[in-house]
C-alpha positions as CSV (number, residue, x, y, z in Angstrom):
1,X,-66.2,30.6,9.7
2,X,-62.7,31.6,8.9
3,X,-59.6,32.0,10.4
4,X,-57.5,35.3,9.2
5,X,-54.5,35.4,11.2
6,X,-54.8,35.3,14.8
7,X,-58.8,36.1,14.0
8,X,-62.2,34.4,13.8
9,X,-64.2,35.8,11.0
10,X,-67.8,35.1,10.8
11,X,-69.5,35.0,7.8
12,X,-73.0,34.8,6.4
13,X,-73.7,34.1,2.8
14,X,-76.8,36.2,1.7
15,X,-79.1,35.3,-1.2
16,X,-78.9,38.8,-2.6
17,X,-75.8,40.1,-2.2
18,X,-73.8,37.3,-1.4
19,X,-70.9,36.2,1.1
20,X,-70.9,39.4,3.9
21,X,-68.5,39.5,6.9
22,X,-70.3,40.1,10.0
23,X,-68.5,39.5,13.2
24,X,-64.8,39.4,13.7
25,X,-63.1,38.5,17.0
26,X,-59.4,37.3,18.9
27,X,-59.0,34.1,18.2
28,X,-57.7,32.4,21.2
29,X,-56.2,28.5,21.3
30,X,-56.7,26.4,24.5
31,X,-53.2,26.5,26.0
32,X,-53.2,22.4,26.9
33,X,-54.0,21.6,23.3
34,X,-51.9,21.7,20.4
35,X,-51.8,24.3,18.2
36,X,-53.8,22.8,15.7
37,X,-56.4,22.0,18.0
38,X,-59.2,24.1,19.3
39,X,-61.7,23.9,22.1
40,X,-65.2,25.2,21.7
41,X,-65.5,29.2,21.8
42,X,-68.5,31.4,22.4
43,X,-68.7,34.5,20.2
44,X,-70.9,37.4,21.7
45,X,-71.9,39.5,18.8
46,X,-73.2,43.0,19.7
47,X,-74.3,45.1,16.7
48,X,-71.5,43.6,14.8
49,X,-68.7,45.3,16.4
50,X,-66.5,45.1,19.1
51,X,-67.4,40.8,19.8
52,X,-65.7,39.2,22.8
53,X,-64.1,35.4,22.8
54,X,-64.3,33.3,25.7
55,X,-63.0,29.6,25.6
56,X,-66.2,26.9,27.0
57,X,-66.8,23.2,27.0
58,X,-69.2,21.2,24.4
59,X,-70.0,17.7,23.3
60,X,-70.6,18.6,19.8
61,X,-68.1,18.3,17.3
62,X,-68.3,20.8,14.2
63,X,-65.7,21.5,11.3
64,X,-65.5,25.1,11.0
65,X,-65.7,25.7,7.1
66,X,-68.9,23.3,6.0
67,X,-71.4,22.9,9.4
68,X,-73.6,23.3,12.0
69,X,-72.9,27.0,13.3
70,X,-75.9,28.7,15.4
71,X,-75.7,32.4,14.7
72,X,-77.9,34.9,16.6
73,X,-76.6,38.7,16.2
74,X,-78.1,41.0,19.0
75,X,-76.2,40.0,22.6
76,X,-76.6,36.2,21.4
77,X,-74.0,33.4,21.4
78,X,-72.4,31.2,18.5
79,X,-71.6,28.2,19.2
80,X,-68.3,26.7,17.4
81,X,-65.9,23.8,17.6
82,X,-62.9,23.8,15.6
83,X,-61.3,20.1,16.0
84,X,-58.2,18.4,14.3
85,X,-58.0,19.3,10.4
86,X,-59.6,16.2,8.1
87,X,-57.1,14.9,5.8
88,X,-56.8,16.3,2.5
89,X,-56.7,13.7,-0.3
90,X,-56.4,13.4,-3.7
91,X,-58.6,11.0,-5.7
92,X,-56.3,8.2,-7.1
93,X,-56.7,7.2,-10.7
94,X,-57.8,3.7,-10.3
95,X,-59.5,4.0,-13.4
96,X,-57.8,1.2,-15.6
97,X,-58.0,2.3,-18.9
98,X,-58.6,-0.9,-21.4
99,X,-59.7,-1.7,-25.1
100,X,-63.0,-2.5,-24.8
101,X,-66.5,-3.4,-26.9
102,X,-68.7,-2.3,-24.8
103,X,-68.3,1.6,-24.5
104,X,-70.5,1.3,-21.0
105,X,-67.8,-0.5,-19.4
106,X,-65.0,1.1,-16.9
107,X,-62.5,-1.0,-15.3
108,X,-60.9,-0.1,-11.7
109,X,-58.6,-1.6,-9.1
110,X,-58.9,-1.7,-5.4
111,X,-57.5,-3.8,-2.7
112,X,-55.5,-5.5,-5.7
113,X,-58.8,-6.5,-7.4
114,X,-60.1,-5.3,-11.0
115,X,-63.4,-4.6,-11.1
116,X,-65.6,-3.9,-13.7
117,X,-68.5,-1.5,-13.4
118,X,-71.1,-1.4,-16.2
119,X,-72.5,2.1,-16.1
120,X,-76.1,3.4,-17.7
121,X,-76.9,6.6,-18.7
122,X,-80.6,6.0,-17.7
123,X,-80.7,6.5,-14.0
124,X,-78.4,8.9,-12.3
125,X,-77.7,5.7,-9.9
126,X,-76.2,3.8,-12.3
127,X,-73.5,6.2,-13.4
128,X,-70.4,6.5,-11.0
129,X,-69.9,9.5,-9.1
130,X,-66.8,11.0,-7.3
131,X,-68.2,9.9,-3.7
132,X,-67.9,6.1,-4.5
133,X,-64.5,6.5,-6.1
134,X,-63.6,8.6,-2.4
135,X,-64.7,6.3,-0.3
136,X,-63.4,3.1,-1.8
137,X,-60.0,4.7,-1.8
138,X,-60.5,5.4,1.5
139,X,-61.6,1.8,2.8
140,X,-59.1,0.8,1.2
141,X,-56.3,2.7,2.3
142,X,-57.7,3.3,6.3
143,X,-58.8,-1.3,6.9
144,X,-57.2,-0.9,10.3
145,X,-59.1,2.0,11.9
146,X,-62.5,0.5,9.7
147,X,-62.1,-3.1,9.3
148,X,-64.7,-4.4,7.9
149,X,-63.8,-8.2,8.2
150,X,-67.0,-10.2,9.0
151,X,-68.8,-6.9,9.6
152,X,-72.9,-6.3,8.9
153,X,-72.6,-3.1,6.0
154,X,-75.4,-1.8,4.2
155,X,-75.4,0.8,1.6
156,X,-78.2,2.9,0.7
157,X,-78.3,4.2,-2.8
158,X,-75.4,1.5,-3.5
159,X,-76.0,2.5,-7.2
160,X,-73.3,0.9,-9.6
161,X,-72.4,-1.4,-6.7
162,X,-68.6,-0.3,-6.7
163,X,-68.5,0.8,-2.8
164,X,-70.3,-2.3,-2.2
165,X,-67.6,-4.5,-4.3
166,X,-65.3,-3.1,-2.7
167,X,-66.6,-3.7,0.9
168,X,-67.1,-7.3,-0.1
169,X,-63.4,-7.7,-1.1
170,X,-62.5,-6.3,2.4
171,X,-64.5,-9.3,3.4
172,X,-68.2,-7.7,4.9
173,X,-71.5,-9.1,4.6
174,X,-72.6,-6.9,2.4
175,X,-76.5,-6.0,1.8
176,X,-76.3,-2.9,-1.2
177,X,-79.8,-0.9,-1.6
178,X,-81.4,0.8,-4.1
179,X,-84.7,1.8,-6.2
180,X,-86.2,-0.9,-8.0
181,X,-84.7,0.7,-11.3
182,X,-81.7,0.9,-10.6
183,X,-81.3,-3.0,-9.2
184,X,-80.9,-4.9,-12.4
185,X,-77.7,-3.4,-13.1
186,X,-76.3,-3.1,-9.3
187,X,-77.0,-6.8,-9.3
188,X,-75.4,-7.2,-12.6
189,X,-72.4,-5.1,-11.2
190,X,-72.2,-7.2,-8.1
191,X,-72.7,-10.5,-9.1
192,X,-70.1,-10.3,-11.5
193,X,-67.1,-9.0,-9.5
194,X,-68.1,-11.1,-6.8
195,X,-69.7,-14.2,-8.1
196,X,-65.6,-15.8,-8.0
197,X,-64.1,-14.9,-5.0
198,X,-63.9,-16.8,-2.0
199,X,-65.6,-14.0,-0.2
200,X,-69.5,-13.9,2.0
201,X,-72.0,-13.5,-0.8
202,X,-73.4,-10.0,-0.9
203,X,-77.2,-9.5,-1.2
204,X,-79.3,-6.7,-3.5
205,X,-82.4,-5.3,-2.3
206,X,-84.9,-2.6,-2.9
207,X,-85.1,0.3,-0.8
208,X,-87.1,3.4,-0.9
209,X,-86.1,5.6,1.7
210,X,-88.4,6.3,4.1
211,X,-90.6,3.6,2.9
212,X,-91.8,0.1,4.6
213,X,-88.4,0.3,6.7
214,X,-90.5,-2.0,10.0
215,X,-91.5,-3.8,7.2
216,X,-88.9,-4.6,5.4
217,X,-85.9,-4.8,7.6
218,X,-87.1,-4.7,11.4
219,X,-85.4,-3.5,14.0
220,X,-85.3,-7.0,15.9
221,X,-83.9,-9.0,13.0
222,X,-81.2,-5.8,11.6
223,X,-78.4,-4.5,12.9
224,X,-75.6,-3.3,10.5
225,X,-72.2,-2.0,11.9
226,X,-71.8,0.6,8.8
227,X,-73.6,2.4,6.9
228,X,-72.3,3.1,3.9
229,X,-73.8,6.0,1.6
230,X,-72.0,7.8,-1.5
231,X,-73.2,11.3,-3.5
232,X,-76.9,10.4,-2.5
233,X,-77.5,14.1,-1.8
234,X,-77.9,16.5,-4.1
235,X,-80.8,18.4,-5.7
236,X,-83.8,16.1,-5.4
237,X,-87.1,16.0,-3.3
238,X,-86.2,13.1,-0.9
239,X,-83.8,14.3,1.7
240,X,-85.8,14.3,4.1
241,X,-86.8,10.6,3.7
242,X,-82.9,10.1,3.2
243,X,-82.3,11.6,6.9
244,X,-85.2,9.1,8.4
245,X,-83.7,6.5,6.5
246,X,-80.0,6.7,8.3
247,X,-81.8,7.8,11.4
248,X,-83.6,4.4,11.3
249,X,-80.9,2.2,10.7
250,X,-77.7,3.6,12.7
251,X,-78.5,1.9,16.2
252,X,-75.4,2.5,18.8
253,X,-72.4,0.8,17.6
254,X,-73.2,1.7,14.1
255,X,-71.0,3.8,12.2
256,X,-72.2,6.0,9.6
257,X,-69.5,6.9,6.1
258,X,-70.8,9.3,3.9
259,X,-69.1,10.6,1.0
260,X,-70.7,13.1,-1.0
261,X,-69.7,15.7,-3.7
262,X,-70.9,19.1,-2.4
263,X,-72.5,21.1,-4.9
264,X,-75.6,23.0,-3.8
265,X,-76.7,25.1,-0.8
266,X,-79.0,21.9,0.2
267,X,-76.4,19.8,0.4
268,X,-75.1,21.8,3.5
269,X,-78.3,22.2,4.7
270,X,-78.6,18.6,4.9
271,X,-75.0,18.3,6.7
272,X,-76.3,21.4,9.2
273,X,-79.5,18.3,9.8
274,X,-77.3,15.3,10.2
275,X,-74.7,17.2,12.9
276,X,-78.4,17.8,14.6
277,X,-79.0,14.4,14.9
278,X,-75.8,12.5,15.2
279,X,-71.9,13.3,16.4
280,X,-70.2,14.1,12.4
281,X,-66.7,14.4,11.9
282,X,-64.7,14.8,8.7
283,X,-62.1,12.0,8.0
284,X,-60.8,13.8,4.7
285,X,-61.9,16.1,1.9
286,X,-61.2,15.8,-1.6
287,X,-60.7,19.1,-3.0
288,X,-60.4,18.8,-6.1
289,X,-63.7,16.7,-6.6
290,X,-65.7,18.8,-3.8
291,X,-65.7,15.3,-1.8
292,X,-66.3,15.3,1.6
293,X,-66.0,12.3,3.4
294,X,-68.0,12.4,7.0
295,X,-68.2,9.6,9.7
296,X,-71.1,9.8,11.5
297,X,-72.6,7.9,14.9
298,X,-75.5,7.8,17.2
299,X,-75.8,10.5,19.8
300,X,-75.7,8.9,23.8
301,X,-78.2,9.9,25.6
């Protein structure tokens, strides 16, 4: 969906022959809302041409460019809300560059601490990708609208540990997850950014998605406040098992951060799943890195 002017244009991206307009329509704001602000509208589509809009009400929250947009052509009704532009940020360079040995080795600073990430060319989750770098700037820079003081986080696919670290130094309890490959080094990563500061020790455990969650963290004993996931979508087979996974463990109260650099048609499939589920917003996009960064909570029934 994109605006051209005073005009909504719908469009449908086709495997064949690619992006194709389809609908265009007034665009009309809500005259009690800033400009920048829109309510939800309803666009009838008849045979493509001549579509109506008329200003409604919804509880769901959609961002116009990336998500969940129900298109039926033939008399039918789309469904849209256009809220409050995310931020657009820039990814900092808090990559510290040093002389080092070990060529495996990169150095960064957040919340005025260095930290040390030792990267592996092995696994895919132990190299660090442009989502963890996003949303550590962003916990960093945003502590009073997510403080994470004394707050339960967990992060699934925690990979190098740097979100993790970084959640520690901002003083959470910190459980980071991952496959049972990928844990030697995230423990490495963690233990030795965190094993000195007067901070509550974090904790490294396996986690399969989808797998022996009653089992291994019940619901009676577990309650996190965030959720914490970076770049852990993207062209694999378990997406699915990644949905259940947040699904499981965001109760009420539980916020849901996901970072992720957007590269393939799943990955807004995925996104179009998760707004089915739960209430998404975007808090900021990193263009230059494809980064989106989504917050994400529990529908009320």
């Amino acid at each position: 969906i994109f605006l051209k002017g005073s005009f909504l244009s719908v469009n449908c991206l086709c495997k064949h022959s690619g992006w194709q307009e389809i609908a265009i329509a007034p665009f009309t704001p809500q005259p009690t809302r800033p400009s920048h602000f829109w309510r939800v509208t309803s666009l009838t589509v008849d045979s493509f041409s001549s579509p109506c809009v008329y200003l409604l009400s919804s509880q769901h929250i959609f961002y116009p460019l990336t998500s969940c947009i129900y298109l039926h052509i033939k008399k039918q009704i789309v469904h849209l809300l256009l809220t409050d532009s995310p931020v657009i940020l820039k990814i900092l360079q808090n990559w510290v560059p040093r002389v080092s040995h070990y060529f495996d080795k990169e150095h960064y600073t957040y919340v005025g601490h260095q930290i040390v990430i030792q990267e592996s060319i092995e696994h895919f989750g132990a190299v660090v990708w442009p989502g963890a770098l996003a949303l550590s700037q962003y916990l960093e820079s945003n502590q009073e609208q997510f403080n994470l003081k004394d707050k339960k986080v967990l992060e699934i696919g925690a990979g190098t540990g740097l979100v993790s670290i970084v959640a520690c130094i901002l003083g959470a309890y910190v459980t980071a997850t991952d496959l049972p490959e990928v844990l030697e080094n995230l423990s490495y990563n963690i233990s030795r950014n965190t094993q000195s500061m007067n901070m509550h020790k974090p904790e490294v455990r396996k986690l399969i998605w989808g797998e022996g969650l009653n089992e291994d963290f019940p619901v009676s004993t577990y309650h996190y406040d965030f959720i914490l996931a970076t770049d852990v979508v993207y062209h694999h087979a378990a997406l699915d098992s990644l949905l259940a996974t947040m699904a499981y463990f965001c109760k009420p109260g539980t916020v849901l951060l996901w970072a992720n650099k957007f590269r393939f048609s799943t990955d807004y499939e995925f996104l179009e799943k998760l707004c089915n589920i739960f209430n998404v917003t975007i808090l900021a996009e990193f263009p230059e890195s494809n980064v989106k960064l989504l917050k994400a909570t529990v529908r009320e029934n």
